[in-house]
N, C-alpha and C positions, 0 to 999 in steps of 0.2 A: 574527436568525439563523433561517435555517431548516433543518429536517430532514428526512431522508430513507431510512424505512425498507423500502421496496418493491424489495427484490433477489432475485434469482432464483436461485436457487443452482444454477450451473454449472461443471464442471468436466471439462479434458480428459487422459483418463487418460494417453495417449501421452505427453501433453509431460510431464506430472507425472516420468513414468516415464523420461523424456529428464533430466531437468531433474538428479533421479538420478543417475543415468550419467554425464554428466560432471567431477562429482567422488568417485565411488565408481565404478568403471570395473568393476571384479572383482566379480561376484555374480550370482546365479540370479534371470534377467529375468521368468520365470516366478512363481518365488516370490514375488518384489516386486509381482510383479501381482496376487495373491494377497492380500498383504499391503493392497496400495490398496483391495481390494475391502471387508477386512472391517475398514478404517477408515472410511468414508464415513460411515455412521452417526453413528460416534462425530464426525465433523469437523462432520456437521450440527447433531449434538445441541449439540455446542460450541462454537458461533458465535453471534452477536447483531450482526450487520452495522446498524451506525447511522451514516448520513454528514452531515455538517453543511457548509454552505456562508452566508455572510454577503458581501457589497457593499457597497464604500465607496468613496471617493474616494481618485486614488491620493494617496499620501503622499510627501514626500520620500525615504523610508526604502525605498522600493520602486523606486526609479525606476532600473532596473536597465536592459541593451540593450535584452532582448526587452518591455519594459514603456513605451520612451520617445514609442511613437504611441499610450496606452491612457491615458482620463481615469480610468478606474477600478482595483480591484482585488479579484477572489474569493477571499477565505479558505476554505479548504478541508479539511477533515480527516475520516478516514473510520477506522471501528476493527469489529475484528472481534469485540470484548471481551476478556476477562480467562481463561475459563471454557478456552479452547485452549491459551493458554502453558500452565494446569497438567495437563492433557491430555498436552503433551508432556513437560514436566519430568518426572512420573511415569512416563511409559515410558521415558526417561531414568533414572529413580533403578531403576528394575526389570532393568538392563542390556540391554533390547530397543532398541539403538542403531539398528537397520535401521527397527524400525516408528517408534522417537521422528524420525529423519529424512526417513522417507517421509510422516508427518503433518506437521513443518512442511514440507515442502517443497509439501502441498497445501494447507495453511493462506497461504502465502506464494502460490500461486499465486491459489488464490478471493480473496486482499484485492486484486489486481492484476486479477481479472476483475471484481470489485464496484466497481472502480475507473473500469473502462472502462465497466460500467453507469450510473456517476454522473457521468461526462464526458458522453454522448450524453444525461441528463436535464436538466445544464446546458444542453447546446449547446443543446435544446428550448426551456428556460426564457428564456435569453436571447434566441434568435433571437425567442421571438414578443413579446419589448419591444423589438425591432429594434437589438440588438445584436450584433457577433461576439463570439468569446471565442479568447485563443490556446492552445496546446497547455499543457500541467499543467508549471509549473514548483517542484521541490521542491527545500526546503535539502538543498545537498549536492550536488548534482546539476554546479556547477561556477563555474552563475553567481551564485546565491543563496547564501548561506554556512548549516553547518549549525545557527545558532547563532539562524537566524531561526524556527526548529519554536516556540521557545520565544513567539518574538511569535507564532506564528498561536493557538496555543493559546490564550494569553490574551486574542487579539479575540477569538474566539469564546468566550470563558467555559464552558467544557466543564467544569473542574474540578471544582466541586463538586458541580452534578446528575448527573456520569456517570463520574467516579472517573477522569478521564484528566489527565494529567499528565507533568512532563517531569523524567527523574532524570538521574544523572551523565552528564556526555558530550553534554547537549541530546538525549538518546532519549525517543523518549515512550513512558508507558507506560498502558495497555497494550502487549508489542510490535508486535502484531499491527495496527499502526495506522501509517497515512501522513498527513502535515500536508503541503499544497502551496496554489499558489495561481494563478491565472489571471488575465490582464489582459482586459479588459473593453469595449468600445468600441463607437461607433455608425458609426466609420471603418471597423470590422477585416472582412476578405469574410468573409463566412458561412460559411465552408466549416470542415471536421472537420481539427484540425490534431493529428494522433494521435501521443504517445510514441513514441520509438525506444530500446527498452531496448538494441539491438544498440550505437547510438551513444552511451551515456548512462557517463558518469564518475563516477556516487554511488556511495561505498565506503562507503557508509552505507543502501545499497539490500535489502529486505528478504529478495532471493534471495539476496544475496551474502550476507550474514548466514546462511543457510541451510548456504552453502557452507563457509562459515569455519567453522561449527559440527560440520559433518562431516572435517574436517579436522585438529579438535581431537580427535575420536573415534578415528580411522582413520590419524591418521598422509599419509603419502604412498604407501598402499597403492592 
């Protein structure tokens, strides 16, 4: 297995601040932005981005459509730690519903941009052993079922050196974490085959989670 803690912490306020608005529509854009300003800190302080990635052969149990030209297969998992869920929870338990939502909702954006930093260190990694890799396929997502988080976890052995693991419902937890996996090959072109969250079916996706949670709070307001 290898690991990979070299991410850069980037974040873009507009979308955060979109991302917002769509399911809380009524509120002062101003003050939210206010609000994003004087969480960063706290978002940085409260992060531990560590991404793990492991290759193997593929397996019967993988050989999914997008997977059936690929000899192999990348386990994948990447977490932002523990230290942000309670971050939020507490401004949750404190009745700061606006600030508890606008910090996951930038908690859930930075693990989707530490996400695409560790797709582009793959595609690196692979291309110079002269292989392709294809775009991030994650349980849930529609073709993969949600029930496979549970196997990527356990290839990789994460549990007990780094407290990750998988509770009711096949979530893992930390929340703040994605299990996916990549097919592998010396056939696939090189080329960057990037996410489409616009076309993506996961009702198990860590924004939508974001959304449902605001929704719980707020009603249909």
């Amino acid at each position: 297995m290898e690991i990979l803690r070299d991410f850069k912490f980037k974040l873009d306020k507009q979308h955060v601040l979109n991302v917002v608005a769509t399911y809380l529509p009524i509120g002062d854009r101003e003050d939210r932005g206010r609000i994003y300003d004087n969480l960063i800190e706290v978002l940085k302080d409260s992060t531990n981005p560590i991404g793990f990635f492991k290759i193997d052969e593929k397996i019967e149990e993988y050989n999914f459509e997008s997977f059936i030209n690929v000899n192999k297969i990348i386990y994948c998992l990447i977490t932002l730690g523990e230290d942000i869920t309670e971050k939020i929870e507490s401004l949750f338990s404190q009745n700061k519903f606006i600030d508890a939502i606008i910090l996951d909702a930038m908690a859930s954006s930075l693990l989707f941009e530490y996400n695409t930093q560790m797709y582009d260190y793959l595609y690196n990694y692979f291309y110079e052993k002269g292989m392709g890799i294809t775009c991030r396929i994650a349980p849930g997502d529609g073709e993969i079922p949600i029930e496979y988080q549970a196997d990527i976890v356990n290839r990789l052995g994460v549990k007990e050196n780094y407290n990750i693991s998988i509770i009711n419902g096949f979530a893992i937890n930390p929340p703040k974490s994605m299990a996916y996996v990549h097919g592998a090959d010396e056939k696939i072109n090189k080329v960057k085959y990037l996410h489409s969250c616009k076309d993506c079916p996961n009702i198990h996706c860590n924004i939508r989670k974001v959304k449902e949670r605001a929704k719980g709070v707020f009603g249909n307001k």
